[in-house]
N, C-alpha and C positions, 0 to 999 in steps of 0.2 A: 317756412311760412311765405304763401306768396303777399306780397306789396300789397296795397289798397289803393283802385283808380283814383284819379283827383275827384273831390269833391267839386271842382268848381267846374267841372266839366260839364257842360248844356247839353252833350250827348246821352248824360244820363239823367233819368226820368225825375222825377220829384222825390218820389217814395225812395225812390235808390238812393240818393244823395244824406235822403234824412237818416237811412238805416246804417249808410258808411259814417258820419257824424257822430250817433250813437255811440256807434263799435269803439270808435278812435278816444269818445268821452271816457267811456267806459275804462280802454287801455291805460289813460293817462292818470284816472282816481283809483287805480288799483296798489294798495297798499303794501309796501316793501316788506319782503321776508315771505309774501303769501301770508301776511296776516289781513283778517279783519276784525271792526271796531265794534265790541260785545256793547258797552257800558261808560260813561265818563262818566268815575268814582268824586274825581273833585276838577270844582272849579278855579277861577282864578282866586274868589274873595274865598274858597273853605280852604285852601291853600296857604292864603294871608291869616287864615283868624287861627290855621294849625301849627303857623311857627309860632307867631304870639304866645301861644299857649306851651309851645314848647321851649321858647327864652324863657318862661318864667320858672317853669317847672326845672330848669338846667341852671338856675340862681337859687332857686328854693333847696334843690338838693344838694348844692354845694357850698352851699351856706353862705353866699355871695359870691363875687368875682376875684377873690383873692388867688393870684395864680390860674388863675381860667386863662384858655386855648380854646379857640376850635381849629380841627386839620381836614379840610375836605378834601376827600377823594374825588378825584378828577374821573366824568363829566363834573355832570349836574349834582356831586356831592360839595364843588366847591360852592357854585351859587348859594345853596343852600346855608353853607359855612358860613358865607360872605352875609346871609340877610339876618340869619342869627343872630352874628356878631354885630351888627346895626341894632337891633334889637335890642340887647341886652346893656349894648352901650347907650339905648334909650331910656332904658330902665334905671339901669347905674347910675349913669352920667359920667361914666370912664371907659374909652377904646378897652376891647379885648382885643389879644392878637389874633389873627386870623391865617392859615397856611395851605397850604394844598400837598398831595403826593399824586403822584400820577403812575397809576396802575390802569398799564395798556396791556390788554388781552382780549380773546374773544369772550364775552360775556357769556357767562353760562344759563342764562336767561333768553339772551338772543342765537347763541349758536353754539353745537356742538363741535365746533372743528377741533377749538384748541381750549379744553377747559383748565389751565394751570394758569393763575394769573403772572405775569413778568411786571418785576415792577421796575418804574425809568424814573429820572431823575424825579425830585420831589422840589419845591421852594416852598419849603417852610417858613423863611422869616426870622427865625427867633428860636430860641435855645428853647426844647421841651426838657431841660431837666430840671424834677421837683415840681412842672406844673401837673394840673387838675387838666387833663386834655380829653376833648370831647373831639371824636371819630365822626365824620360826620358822612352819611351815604343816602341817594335816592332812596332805591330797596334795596332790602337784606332777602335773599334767597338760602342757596345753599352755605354760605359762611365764609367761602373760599377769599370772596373778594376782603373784607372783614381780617382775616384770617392775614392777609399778604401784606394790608396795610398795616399789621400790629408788628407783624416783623420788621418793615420798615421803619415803624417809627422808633423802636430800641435799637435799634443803628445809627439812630441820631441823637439817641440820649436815653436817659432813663427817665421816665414821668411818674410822678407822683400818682399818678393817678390815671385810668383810659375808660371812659366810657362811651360807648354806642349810641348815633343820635340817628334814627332813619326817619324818611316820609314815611314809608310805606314797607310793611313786613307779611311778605305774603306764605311766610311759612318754608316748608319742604327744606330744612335745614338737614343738610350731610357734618356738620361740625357743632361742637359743643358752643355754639357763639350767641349769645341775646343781646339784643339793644336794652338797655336801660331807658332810653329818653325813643318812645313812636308817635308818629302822629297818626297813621291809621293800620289798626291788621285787615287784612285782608284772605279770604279762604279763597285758594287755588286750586286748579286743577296743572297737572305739569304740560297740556295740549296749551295752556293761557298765559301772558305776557303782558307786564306792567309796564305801559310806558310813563314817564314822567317828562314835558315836556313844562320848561322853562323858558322864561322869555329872552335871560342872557344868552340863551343861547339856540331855543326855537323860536323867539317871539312870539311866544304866545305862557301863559299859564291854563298848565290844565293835568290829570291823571285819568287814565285812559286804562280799559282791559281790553284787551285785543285775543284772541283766538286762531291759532295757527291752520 
């Protein structure tokens, strides 16, 4: 690719100047991976009013917080962990523990290089055996990810109990795995990509369909 003259250059015409500007704009808002943005599924407050609904529902079904966990999966499965767990200790009025695992791989959402998750150390917190432990992930895809984090967590103990808590479930499951606790489904096509972008960690709140 050849370089692009300077813009600030008075050798070039007006029109020229504006068109290399453009081009350069254009460069810089082009979206990673070669996606672009179909639809924004939710905002920041349908985002806020979906965990809500889903601390209650995640109390309702387990008949209080007796023994409640939640373990989010690292990214944005732990944020999520983490506002639940505020949540429900709003409702309560008692801390739930809160933990993370961290499963680093190439997402099989975002890329096909390396689709087997590896999972790396976890900081849990707190002894899962005997509790009511809610799993907590952006989306649920193919189950794989799901799937790596159950493993892990019976290496750390045995749980009374694991349920699945996602944002967002857009289908296309390779494994026998359902969330119990969603906040939205979503119909997919496998060309389409969910982003879930958090403010702990994008600053910003928001769900996003993207298009490759």
């Amino acid at each position: 690719m050849l370089p692009l003259p300077s813009v600030s250059s008075n050798r070039l015409p007006a029109s020229r100047r504006l068109r290399i500007m453009d081009a350069m704009a254009a460069i810089n808002t082009t979206p990673q991976f070669g996606l672009r943005q179909k639809t924004q599924l939710m905002s920041a407050s349908e985002i806020e009013r979906t965990l809500v609904r889903l601390a209650h529902e995640i109390v309702e079904k387990n008949g209080g917080i007796d023994a409640l966990a939640f373990v989010g999966i690292r990214r944005r499965g732990v944020p999520i962990a983490q506002r639940l767990g505020k949540l429900v200790e709003r409702i309560e009025g008692v801390p739930v523990p809160v933990g993370t695992l961290d499963i680093s791989f190439y997402r099989d959402d975002l890329s096909t290089v390396g689709p087997k998750p590896v999972v790396q150390k976890s900081d849990l917190g707190f002894s899962i055996q005997d509790k009511n432990v809610v799993l907590v992930d952006d989306v649920l895809f193919t189950g794989r990810t799901t799937r790596a984090a159950m493993d892990a967590l019976f290496t750390a103990g045995r749980p009374r109990r694991v349920q699945l808590c996602v944002l967002i479930d857009r289908g296309h499951r390779e494994l026998p795995i359902e969330a119990a606790f969603i906040g939205r489904t979503v119909q997919t096509t496998m060309n389409e990509v969910i982003e879930v972008k958090l403010s702990e960690i994008d600053s910003a709140d928001k769900v996003l369909l993207m298009e490759k």
